[in-house]
C-alpha positions in Angstrom: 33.8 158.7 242.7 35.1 154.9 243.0 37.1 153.8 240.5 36.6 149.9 241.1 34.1 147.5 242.1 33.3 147.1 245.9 32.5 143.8 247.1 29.4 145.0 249.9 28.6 148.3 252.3 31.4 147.1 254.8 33.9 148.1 252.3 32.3 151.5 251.6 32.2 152.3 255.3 35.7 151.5 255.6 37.1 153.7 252.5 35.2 156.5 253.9 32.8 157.2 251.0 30.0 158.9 252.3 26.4 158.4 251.1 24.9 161.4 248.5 22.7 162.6 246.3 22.6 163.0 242.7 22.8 166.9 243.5 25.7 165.9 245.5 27.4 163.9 242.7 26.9 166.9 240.3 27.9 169.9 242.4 31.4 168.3 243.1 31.8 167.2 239.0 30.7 170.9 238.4 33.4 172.3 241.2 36.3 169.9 240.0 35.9 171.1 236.3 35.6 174.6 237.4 38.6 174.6 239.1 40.7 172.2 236.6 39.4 175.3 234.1 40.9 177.9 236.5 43.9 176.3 236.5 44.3 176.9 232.8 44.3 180.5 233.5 40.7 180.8 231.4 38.4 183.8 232.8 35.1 183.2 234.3 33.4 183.7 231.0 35.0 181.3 229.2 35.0 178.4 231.8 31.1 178.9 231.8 30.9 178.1 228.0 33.8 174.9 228.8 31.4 173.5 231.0 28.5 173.4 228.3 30.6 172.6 224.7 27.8 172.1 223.0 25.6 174.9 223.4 26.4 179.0 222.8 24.5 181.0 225.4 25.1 184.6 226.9 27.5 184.8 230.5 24.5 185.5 232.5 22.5 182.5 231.6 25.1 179.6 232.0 26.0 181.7 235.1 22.4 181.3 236.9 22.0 177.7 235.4 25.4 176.6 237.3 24.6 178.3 240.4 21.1 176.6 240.2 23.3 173.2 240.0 25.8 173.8 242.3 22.9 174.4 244.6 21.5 171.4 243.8 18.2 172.7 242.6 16.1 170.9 239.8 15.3 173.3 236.7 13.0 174.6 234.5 14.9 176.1 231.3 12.1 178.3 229.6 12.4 180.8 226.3 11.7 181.0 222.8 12.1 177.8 220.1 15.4 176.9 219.0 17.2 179.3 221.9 19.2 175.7 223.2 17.3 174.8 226.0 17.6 170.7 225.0 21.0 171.5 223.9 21.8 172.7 227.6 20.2 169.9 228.8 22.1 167.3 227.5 25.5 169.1 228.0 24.5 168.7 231.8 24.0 164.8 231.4 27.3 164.6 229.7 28.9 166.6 232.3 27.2 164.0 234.8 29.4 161.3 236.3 28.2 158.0 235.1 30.1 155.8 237.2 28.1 155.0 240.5 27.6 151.9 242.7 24.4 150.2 243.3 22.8 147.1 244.8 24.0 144.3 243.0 21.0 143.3 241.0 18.8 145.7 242.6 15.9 146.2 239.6 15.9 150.2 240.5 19.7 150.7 241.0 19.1 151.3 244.9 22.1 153.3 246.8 23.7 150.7 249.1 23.6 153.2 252.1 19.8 152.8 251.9 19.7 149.6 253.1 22.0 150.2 256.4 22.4 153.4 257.0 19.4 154.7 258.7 19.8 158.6 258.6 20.3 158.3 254.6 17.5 155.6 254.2 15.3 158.6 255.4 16.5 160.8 252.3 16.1 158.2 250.0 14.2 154.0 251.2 15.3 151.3 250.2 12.8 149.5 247.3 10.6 146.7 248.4 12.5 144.0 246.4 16.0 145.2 248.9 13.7 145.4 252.0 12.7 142.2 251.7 16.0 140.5 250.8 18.1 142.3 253.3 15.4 143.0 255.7 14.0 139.0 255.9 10.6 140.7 255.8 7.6 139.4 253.6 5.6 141.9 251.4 3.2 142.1 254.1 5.7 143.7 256.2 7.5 146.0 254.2 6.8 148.9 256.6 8.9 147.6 259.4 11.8 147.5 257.9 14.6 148.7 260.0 18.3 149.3 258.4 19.8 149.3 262.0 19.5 145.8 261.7 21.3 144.9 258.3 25.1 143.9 258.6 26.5 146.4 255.6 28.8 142.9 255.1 25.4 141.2 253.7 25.0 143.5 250.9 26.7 142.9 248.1 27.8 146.2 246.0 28.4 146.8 242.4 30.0 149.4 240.2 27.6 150.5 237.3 27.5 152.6 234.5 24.6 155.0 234.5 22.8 155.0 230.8 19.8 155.1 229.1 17.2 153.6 231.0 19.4 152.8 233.8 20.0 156.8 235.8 19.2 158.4 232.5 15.5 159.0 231.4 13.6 161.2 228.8 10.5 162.5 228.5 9.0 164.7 226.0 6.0 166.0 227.4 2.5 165.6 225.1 -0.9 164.9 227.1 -0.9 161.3 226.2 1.8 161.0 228.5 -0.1 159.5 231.7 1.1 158.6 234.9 2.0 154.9 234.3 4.5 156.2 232.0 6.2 158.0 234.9 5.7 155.7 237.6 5.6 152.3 235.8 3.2 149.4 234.3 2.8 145.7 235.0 5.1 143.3 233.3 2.8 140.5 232.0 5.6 137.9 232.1 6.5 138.9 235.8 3.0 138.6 236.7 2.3 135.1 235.1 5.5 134.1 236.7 5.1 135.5 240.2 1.1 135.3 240.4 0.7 138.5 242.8 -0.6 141.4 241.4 0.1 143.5 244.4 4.1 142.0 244.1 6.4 144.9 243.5 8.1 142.5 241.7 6.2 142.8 238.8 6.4 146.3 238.1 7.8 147.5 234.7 10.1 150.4 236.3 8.8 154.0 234.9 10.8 156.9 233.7 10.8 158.1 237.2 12.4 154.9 238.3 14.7 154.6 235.2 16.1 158.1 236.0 17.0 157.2 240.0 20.2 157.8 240.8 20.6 160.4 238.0 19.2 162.7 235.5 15.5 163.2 234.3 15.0 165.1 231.6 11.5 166.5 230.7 11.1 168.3 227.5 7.6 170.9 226.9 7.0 170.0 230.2 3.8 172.2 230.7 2.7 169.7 227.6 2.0 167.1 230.6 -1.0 166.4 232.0 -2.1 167.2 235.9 -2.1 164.3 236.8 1.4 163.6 235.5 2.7 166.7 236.8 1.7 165.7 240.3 3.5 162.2 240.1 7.3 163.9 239.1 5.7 166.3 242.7 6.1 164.0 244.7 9.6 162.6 243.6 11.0 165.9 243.4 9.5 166.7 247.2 10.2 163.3 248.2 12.8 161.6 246.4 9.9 158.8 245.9 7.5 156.9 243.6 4.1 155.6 244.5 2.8 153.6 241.4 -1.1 153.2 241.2 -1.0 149.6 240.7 1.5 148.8 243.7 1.1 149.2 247.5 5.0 150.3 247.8 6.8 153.2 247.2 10.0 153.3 245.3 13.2 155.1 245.0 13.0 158.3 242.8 15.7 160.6 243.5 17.4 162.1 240.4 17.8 165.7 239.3 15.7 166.7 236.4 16.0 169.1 234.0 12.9 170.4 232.3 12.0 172.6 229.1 9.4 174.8 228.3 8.3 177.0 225.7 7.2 180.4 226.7 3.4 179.7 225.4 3.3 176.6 227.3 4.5 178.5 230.9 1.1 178.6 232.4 0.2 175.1 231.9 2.6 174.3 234.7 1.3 173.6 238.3 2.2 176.2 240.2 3.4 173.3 243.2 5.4 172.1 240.5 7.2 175.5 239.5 8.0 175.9 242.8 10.5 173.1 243.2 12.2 174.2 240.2 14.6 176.8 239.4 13.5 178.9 236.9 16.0 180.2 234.7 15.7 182.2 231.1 17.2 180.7 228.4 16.8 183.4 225.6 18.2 183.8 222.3 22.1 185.4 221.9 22.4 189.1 221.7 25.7 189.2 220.6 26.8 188.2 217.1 30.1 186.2 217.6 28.1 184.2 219.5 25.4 183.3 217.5 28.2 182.7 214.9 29.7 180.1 217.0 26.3 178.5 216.7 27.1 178.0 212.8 30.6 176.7 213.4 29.6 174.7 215.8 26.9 173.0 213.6 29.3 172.6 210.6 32.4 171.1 213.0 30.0 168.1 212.7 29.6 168.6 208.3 31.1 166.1 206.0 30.0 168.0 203.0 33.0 169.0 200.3 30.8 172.5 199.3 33.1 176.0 199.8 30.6 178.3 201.8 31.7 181.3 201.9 32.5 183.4 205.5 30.2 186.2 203.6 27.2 183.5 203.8 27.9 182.3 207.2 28.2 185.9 208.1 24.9 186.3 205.9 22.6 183.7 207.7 23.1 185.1 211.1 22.6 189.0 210.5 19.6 187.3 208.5 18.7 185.9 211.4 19.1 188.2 213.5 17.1 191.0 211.8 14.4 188.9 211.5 14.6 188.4 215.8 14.3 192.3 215.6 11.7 193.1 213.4 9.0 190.0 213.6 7.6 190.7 216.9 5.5 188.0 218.3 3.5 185.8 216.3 3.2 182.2 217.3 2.7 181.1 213.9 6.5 182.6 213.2 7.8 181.5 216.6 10.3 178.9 215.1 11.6 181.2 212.2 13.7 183.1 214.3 15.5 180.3 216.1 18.9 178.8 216.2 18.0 176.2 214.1 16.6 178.1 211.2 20.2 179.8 211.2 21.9 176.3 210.7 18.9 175.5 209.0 20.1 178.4 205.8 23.6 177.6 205.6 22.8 173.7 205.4 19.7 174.2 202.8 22.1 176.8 200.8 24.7 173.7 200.5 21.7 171.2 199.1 20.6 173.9 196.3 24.5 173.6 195.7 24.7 170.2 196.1 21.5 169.8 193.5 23.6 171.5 190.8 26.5 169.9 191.2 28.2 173.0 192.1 31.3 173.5 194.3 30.8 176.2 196.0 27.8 178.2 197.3 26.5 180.9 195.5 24.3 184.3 195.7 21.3 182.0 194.4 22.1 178.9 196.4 21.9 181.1 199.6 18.5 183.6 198.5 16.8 179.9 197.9 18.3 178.3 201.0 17.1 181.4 203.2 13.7 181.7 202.2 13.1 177.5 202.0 14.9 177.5 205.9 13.0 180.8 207.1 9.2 179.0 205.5 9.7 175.8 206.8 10.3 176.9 210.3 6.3 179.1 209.9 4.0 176.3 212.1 1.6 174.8 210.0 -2.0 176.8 209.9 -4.3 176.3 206.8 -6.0 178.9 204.8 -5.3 183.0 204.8 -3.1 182.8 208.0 -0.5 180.8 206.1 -0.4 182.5 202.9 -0.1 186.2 205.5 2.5 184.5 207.2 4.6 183.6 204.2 4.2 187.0 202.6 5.4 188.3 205.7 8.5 186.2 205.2 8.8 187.1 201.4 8.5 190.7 201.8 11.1 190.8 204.8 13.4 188.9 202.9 13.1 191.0 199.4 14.0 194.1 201.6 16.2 192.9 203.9 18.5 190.1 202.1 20.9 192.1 200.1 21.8 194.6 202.9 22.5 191.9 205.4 24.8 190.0 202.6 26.5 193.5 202.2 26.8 194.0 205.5 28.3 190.5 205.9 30.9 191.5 203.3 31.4 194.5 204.1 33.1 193.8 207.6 35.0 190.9 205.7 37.1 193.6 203.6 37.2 196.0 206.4 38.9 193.1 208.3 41.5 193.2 205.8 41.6 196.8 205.7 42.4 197.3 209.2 44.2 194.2 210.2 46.7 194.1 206.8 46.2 197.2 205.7 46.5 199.3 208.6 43.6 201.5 207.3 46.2 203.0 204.3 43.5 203.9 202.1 45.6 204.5 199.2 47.3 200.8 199.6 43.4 200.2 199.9 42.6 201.1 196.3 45.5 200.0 194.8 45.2 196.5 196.6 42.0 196.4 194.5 42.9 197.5 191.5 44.9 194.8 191.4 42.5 192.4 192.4 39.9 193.8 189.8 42.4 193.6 187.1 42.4 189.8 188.0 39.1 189.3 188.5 38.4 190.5 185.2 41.5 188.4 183.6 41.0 184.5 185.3 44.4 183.3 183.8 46.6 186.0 185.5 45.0 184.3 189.0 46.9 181.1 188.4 50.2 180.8 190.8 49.1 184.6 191.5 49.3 183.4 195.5 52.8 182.3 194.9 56.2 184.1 196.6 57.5 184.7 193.5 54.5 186.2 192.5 54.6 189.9 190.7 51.0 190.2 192.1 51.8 191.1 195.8 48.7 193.3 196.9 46.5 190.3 195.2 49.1 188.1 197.6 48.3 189.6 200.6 44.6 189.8 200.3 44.6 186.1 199.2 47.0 185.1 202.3 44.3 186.9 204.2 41.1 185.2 202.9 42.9 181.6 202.6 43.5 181.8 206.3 39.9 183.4 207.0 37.9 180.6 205.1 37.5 177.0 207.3 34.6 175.5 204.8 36.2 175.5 201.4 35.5 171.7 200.3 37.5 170.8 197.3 38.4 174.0 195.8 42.0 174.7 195.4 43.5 178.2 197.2 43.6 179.7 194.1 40.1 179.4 193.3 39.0 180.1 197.0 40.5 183.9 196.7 38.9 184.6 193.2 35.8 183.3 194.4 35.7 185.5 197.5 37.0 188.6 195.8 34.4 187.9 193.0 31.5 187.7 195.4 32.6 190.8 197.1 32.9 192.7 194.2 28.9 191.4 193.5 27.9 192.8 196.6 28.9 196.4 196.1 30.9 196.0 198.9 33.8 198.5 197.5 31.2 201.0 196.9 31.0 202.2 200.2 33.2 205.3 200.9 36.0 205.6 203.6 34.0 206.7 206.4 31.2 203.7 206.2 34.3 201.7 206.1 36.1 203.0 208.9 32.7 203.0 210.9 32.7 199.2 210.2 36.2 199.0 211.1 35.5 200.6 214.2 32.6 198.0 215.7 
């Protein structure tokens, strides 16, 4: 990638910078941070989920999506709502170099080897408004323009920034979106100016053309129209544009990166589907990694409210029992995504947040799940609404309380093992201690300190002050009554030794 601007073509000839693709541009970025990552000693796992920060997938998928990129396929990301398929997508713009060189004041960002190089010019021509000022051709002979015959010398190069608008465009697919929106409209003022309708000169560049020389990224893209679909066809075979209102093609090459839902599948073209590399992006199996989905929402929180591990914990076996037991219902579709996970733990912090509370509580969270899990149910009037909430209430009356206690439960067991060393009588006196406490506030105060007499209460507390990341404003000492308090609410200690050591164990 150049690092400076270059004054025409001559000079990119000379350094030896060859003419490519965006596919091109984006394999090597994907190859240079794979083997940077390597380098660092991390495993093939974990360099997949370096290359997307932003999003928390299983191995397999991230595998098949870089392979797709590497081999410069476009791609169709399809699964369930809220699985991370947008997310995805815009970790593979930001992963996409932005600094390029165009056409100096080329309206469509055209690739300077276009214009002179004629074996790349096949790949991807030139647009009319280069043709004619490098070719010395009027718009009546477009189609004899020859880059042979243009000195590279005579065109004048300039180092951009691809953004917005300009080798990044976005289109969230709905049937109003028509063709013109792809390929481009009339610019009134051009027109009056120019006086030629047929001028390419006054066309108002499309998404397709705001997305050459980059990424396109469609999102529901069986949501388009036929007639749409076919216009991002012929790019994607092509690499160009041919809007209705011009007699000239443009530029169009780019990569795109589509979305679909799993209802909306058979709404694509089949043409279409077949120049894109279908991959399935479903939700997590594993729980660490939906939990990184939580911490990876709250890295980005400003709020000062202590949540609890237990309720983080909480909101994804929630979640996750709900993924198991709903089957499919499009009505419930959304309930069981990522974002009704983040959607518990932030809604738990407003309840708090009403009451002027510190820290989350057993209410806060019951109130935050069932306003998260019935706000994700897609509106429907009449009986189906009312089935589908009662479907919600009744799964969360039954299944609420066990996942909470399942959540704390494998927080004491973590202490159990990893400080305990599974003694069970240190176990039981560690919370006798902490009981005796619990039910006395004022012995908690500088109970966390060396000089402490309360050393079992020490070590839990050193344990739980280095296990909680969210606790707001609440001082340390607070934090491990709290925690030890809401444990104790659970039942947690009720279980016996083998439940324990069968959590341990997992």
């Amino acid at each position: 990638m150049l690092e400076k601007n270059k004054d025409n073509g001559q000079t990119l000839i000379e350094e030896g910078i060859k003419p490519e693709l965006p596919k091109d541009f984006l394999r090597h970025q994907l190859q240079s941070n794979i083997r940077m990552l390597r380098e660092k000693g991390l495993e093939d796992d974990k360099i997949l989920q370096n290359l997307y920060p932003n999003t928390i997938l299983d191995t397999g998928t991230l595998e098949a999506l870089t392979a797709a990129l590497i081999a410069g396929n476009n791609v169709l990301l399809f699964g369930p709502p809220g699985s991370g398929k947008t997310n995805l997508a815009k970790d593979i713009w930001e992963m996409f170099p932005k600094k390029n060189f165009v056409v100096d004041e080329c309206p469509v960002q055209d690739n300077p080897f276009s214009i002179f190089d004629s074996s790349f010019f096949k790949k991807v021509p030139a647009c009319p408004f280069c043709k004619t000022r490098f070719g010395e051709l009027s718009y009546s002979e477009l189609g004899y323009f020859d880059p042979s015959k243009v000195d590279p010398k005579t065109v004048p190069v300039a180092m951009v920034t691809l953004r917005e608008g300009h080798g990044l465009a976005r289109i969230q697919g709905s049937p109003e979106v028509f063709p013109d929106n792809l390929t481009g409209t009339l610019n009134l003022q051009r027109l009056e100016r120019i006086g030629d309708p047929t001028s390419p000169l006054v066309l108002e560049p499309g998404k397709l053309l705001q997305a050459n020389r980059g990424l396109l990224m469609v999102d529901e893209i069986g949501k388009l129209p036929r007639g749409t679909q076919n216009v991002l066809l012929q790019a994607l075979q092509e690499h160009i544009v041919s809007p209705a209102k011009s007699r000239e093609t443009f530029p169009g090459s780019f990569i795109a990166i589509c979305t679909s839902n799993l209802d909306d599948l058979d709404n694509i073209n089949e043409p279409l589907n077949d120049r894109l590399s279908n991959i399935h992006v479903n939700f997590n199996k594993l729980h660490p990694k939906n939990r990184k989905i939580i911490d990876l929402a709250l890295a980005k929180s400003t709020n000062e409210v202590f949540i609890p591990e237990v309720f983080l914990e909480g909101s994804v076996f929630v979640i996750e029992g709900w993924r198991n037991a709903s089957g499919e219902v499009y009505e419930l579709s959304e309930v069981g995504s990522n974002r009704t996970m983040i959607d518990i733990i932030t809604r738990s912090e407003a309840y708090t947040n009403l009451q002027e509370r510190r820290m989350v509580s057993l209410t806060d969270f019951e109130k935050g799940t069932i306003s998260a899990m019935l706000g994700r149910i897609r509106a429907r009037g009449g009986d189906s609404l009312a089935q589908n909430e009662d479907r919600i209430y009744g799964f969360i009356s039954k299944n609420l309380q066990k996942e909470l206690m399942k959540a704390g439960r494998m927080y004491w067991c973590g202490f159990y093992k990893d400080v305990l060393n599974e003694d069970k009588p240190e176990g039981k006196r560690t919370l006798e201690e902490c009981q005796k406490i619990l039910k006395n506030p004022e012995l908690a105060k500088g109970a966390l300190k060396q000089d402490s007499s309360h050393k079992k209460y020490r070590k839990f507390g050193k344990f739980v002050v280095n296990r909680e990341h969210h606790i707001g404003n609440l001082s340390n000492d607070e934090v491990v009554l709290s925690i030890f308090g809401l444990l104790s609410s659970l039942d947690v200690f009720e279980c016996d030794e083998s439940e324990i050591k069968l959590k341990v164990g997992k």
